[in-house]
Each structure stands twice: as C-alpha cells, then as structure tokens.
C-alpha positions in Angstrom: 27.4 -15.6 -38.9 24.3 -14.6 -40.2 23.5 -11.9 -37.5 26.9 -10.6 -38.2 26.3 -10.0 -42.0 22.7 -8.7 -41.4 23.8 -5.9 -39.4 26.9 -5.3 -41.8 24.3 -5.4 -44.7 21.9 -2.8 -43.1 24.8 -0.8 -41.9 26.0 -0.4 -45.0 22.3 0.0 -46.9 22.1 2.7 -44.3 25.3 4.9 -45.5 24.2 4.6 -48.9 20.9 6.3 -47.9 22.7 8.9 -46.0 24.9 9.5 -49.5 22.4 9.6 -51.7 20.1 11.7 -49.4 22.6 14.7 -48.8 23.5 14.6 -52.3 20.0 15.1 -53.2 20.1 17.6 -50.4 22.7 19.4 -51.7 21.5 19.9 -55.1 18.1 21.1 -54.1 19.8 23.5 -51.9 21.7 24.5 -55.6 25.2 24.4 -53.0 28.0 24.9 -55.4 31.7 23.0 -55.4 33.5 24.9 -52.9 36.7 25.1 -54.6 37.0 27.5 -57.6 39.6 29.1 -59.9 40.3 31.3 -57.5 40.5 29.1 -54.2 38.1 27.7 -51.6 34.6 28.9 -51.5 34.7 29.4 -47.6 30.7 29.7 -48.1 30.0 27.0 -49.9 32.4 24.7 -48.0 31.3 25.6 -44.2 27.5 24.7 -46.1 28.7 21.9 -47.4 30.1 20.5 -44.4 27.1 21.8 -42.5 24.8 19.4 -44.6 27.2 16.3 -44.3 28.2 16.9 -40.8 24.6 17.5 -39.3 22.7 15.5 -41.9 24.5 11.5 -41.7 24.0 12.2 -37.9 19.9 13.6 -37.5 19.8 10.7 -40.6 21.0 7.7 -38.3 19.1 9.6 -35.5 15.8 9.2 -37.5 16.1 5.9 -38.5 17.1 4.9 -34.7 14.4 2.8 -33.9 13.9 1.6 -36.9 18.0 -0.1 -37.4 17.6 -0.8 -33.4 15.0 -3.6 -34.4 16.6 -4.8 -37.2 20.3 -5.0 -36.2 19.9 -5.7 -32.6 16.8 -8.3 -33.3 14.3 -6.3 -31.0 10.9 -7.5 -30.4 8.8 -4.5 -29.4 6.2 -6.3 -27.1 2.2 -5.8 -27.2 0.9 -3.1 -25.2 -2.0 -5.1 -24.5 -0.1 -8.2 -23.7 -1.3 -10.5 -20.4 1.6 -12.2 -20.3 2.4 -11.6 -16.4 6.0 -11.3 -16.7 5.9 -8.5 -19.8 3.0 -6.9 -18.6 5.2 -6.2 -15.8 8.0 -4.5 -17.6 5.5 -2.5 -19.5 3.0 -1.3 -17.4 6.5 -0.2 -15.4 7.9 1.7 -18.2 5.4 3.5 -18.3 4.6 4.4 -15.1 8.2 5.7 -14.8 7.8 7.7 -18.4 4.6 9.2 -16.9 6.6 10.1 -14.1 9.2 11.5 -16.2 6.4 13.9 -18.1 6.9 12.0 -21.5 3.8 12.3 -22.6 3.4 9.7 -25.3 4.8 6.0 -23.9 7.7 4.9 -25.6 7.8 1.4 -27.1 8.9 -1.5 -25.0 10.6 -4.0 -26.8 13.5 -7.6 -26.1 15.9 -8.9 -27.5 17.4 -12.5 -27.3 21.0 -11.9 -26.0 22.7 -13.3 -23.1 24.4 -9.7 -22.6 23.3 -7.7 -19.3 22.4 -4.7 -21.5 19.3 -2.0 -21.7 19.5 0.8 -24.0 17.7 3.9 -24.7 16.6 4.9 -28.8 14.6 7.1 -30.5 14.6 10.3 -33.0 12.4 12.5 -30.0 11.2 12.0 -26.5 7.7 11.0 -27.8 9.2 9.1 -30.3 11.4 6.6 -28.1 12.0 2.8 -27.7 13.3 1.0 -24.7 14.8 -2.4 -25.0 16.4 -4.9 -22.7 18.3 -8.2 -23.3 16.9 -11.2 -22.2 20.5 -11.3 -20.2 19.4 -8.4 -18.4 16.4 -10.4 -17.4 17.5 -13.3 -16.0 20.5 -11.3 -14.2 18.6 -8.8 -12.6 15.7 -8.9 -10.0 12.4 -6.7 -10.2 14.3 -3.6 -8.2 17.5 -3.9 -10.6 15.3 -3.9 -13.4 13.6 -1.2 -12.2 16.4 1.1 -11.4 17.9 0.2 -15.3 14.4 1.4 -17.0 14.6 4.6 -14.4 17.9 5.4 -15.9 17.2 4.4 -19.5 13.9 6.7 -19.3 15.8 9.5 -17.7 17.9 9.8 -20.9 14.7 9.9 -23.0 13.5 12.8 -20.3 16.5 14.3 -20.8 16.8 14.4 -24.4 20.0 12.8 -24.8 19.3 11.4 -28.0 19.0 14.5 -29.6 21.7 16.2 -27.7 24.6 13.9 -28.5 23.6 13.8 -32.1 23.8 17.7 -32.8 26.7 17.5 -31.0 28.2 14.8 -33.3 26.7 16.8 -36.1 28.9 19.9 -35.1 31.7 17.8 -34.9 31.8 16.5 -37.8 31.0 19.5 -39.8 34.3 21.1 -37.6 36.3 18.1 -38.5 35.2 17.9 -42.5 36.0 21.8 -42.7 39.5 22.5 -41.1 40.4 19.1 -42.6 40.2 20.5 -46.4 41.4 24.2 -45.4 44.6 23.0 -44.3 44.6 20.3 -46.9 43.7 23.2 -49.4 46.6 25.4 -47.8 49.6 22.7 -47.4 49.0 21.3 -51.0 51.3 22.4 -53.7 50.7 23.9 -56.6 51.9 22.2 -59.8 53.1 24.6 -62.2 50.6 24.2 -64.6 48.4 25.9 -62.2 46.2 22.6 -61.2 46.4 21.2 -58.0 47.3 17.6 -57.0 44.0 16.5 -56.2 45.5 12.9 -54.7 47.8 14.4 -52.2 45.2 16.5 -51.3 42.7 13.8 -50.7 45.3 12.1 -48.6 45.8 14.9 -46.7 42.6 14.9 -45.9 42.1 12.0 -45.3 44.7 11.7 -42.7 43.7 15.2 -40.7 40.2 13.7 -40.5 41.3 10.3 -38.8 43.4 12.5 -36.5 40.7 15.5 -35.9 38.0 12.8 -35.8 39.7 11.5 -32.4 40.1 14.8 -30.8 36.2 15.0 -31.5 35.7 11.2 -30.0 37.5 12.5 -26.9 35.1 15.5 -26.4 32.3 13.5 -27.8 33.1 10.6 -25.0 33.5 13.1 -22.3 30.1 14.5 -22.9 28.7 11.0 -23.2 30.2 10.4 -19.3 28.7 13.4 -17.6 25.3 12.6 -19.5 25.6 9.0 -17.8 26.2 10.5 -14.5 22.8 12.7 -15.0 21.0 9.6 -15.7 22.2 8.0 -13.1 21.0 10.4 -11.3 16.7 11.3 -13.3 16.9 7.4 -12.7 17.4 7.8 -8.9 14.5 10.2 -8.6 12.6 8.1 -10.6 12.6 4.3 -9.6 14.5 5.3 -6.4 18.2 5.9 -5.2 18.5 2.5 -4.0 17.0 0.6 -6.6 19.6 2.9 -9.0 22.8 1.6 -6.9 21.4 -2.2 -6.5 21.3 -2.2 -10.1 25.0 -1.3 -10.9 26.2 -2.9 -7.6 24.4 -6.7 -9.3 26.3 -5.4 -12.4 29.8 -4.7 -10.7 29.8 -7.9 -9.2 28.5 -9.6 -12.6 31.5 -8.0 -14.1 33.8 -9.3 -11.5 32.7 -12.9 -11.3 32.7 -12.6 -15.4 35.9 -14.2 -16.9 37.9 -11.7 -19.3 36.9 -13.2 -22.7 33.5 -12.3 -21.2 33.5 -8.7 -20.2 32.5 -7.4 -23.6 29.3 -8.9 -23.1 28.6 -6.0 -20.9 28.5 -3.1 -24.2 25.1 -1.3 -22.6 27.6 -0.1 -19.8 30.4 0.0 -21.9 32.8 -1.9 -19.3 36.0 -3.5 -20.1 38.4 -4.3 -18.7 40.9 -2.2 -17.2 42.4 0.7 -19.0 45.1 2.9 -19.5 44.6 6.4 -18.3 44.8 7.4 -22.3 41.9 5.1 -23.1 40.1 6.7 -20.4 39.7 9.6 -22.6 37.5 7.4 -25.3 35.0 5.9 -22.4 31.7 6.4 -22.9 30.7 5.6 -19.4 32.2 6.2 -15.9 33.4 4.0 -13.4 31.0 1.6 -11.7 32.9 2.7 -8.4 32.1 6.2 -9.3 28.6 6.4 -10.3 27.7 4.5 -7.1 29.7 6.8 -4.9 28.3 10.3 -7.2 24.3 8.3 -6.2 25.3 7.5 -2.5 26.0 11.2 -1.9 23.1 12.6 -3.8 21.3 13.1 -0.2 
C-alpha cells in the first residue's frame, strides 16, 4: 500500500512540475491566449500546443532516471563494488555499452521485485540507467541475462528514449490542436456573441480521449518495430543465441505462469491473449515472432 501511494504521490508531484513549468514557459515566451474577438489565433495555438505537447513529454524524459529510482525503488549499484555476483552484471554492462559505442557507462542499478523485468531509462545515451528486477535474476541464467542487457543497451544505442518521446511530443501537440479547432468550429454561438465555453471544453475533451487513441495506436506500432530492432543491436551484441535463450526462458516462464500472474511480466508487456483490436495498443510483439524475426537474421 505504501509503494502504491509513493508512486501515486510522485506521479502526481511530477504533473504539477510539468504545469507549472510550461506555464512559466509560456509566459517567458510572452505566447498570447489563442482565441480572440475575432476567432482562434491559429499562431498562437499551434505554439501553444507546441509547448504543452513537446514540453510534458522532454519534461518526463528529463526526469527519467530520476522518477525510475523513486517509483520503481531502484538501487543503482557501486561501480566499484566486489561483490562477485554484481560486479558481474556491471562489469557486463559495460562491456556491452562499450561495444555499443556509448561512450560514457550508463548506471546499473536493482530493484526488489519478483517480476522477470529489465528496462532501459535515461534523458540521452550518455545519460542512461539500466535496471533489472531481482525476478529477472533469479529466473534467468548468466547467457539470458546477458542477451536482456544486449537488448536493453541496444535501445540506449539506438536512441529510443529520445525517439519515442518526440514522437509522443508531436502527438500530443497534433491531438491538443485539431481537438480545439473543431471544438472551436462545432460550438455555437450564443446570441450575445460569447461562446459556451463548457460545451466547448467538453468537446474537447471528448475529441482528445478519442484522438489520443488513434495516437496510442501509432505510438504502440512504433514502439513494436523499435522492439524488433533491439532484438535485433542485442543479437549483435551479446550474441543471437543468448538473444533467443532469453525470450525462449521467458515464453516458457509465461506459459508455466498461472493467469492472475501474467502481469508480472510488464518489461515485455505480455498478457494474456488478445483480441486482434487490442493488438493495435501492444507495445511489444509476439514472443513467437521476435524469436522467428532473430532465427532468420543469418
């Protein structure tokens, strides 16, 4: 329970800081309201979606590594550490980084979960954490490890980070802008020449919720194909076949795992099975498919 209202705390600590800095944003930037006398500023509203769009996601983006210790619990471990068993897992992440061309090592860091999960954080490539769950740990031997880091420093290589977040940025800013032009263009006009500003907000509300899924669909498909290019940096990396023992040990994990269990598995995001619709929202591929895309890589 506590856990839970942590994160919820921080989570919503860290939208306030995102308000209050784009507001502050936005007055520096001396953006005016957007809708006039006259009708919308199209200027000043494709700014002022710009700056709310792009800046809550390079915000959350910043802050990554930062919220990834405090909401997940992450202990970033001593570089310098003898401890046989983390020295391994460093001195391992590294090697693979150096291979990668990152040129300054990202922080290597556990958390105490029982979930078989890894992930990837960080606001730049030489700016990046690593973490994996003590799950992962105990599930996985040295090769499975290995081929999970190969795949987790590919997306740091890759700059997936980055990537996904301007392209969450643009979506948003798309979403908040044809949103409050249609809103703008659908509300009536009372005769008293103002406009009703609750309708309105409804309507815009409501466009958002269904714009904003449209953009989770693109958003998720992009999220997929990134996967499959991890898959394969991780490959060339730590090795093709310690890439498909790792997702082969977590296929069969996922099998043996009872239902009420499967959502254990978020750093794959793996559920269970779907309907072809809710395909379209799944940030990973297949198991079955990333192993066959890796098997027929040479």
């Amino acid at each position: 329970m506590f856990k839970i209202a942590k994160r919820i705390f921080l989570f919503v600590l860290l939208n306030i800081l995102i308000i209050v800095t784009i507001s502050i944003t936005l007055n520096i930037l001396g953006v005016r309201p957007y809708l006039t006398h006259y009708g919308i500023d199209y200027s000043a509203l494709m700014i002022w979606c710009f700056v709310w769009g792009m800046g809550g996601a390079f915000i959350s983006l910043m802050l990554s590594r930062v919220m990834a210790k405090w909401m997940m619990g992450v202990k970033v471990i001593d570089p310098n550490t003898r401890d046989p068993n983390l020295r391994w897992l460093i001195d391992k992440v590294y090697h693979l980084a150096k291979q990668a061309g990152i040129k300054k090592m990202p922080e290597v860091g556990i958390y105490m979960s029982p979930e078989v999960n890894a992930f990837a954080t960080g606001p730049t490539k030489n700016r990046a954490l690593v973490a994996v769950s003590a799950g992962l740990l105990e599930t996985m031997n040295e090769d499975e490890i290995e081929g999970v880091l190969g795949h987790e420093i590919a997306h740091i290589a890759n700059g997936d980070m980055v990537t996904m977040t301007l392209l969450q940025g643009v979506i948003n800013a798309i979403v908040m802008f044809i949103a409050r032009v249609i809103a703008y263009a659908v509300t009536p006009r009372r005769e008293n020449g103002n406009d009703s500003y609750f309708l309105r907000y409804l309507i815009i509300v409501g466009l958002e919720i269904v714009l904003s899924l449209f953009g989770m669909i693109l958003l998720a498909w992009f999220s997929r194909y990134r996967e499959f290019k991890a898959d394969e940096g991780g490959a060339r990396l730590s090795g093709r076949e310690k890439m498909i023992a790792a997702l082969e040990k977590l296929r069969r994990t996922i099998e043996r795992a009872e239902l009420k269990d499967v959502e254990t598995f978020r750093a794959f995001k793996i559920s269970s099975k779907r309907s072809g619709f809710m395909n379209l929202f799944a940030t990973h591929p297949p198991l079955e498919e990333r192993i066959r895309r890796l098997k027929e890589m040479y």
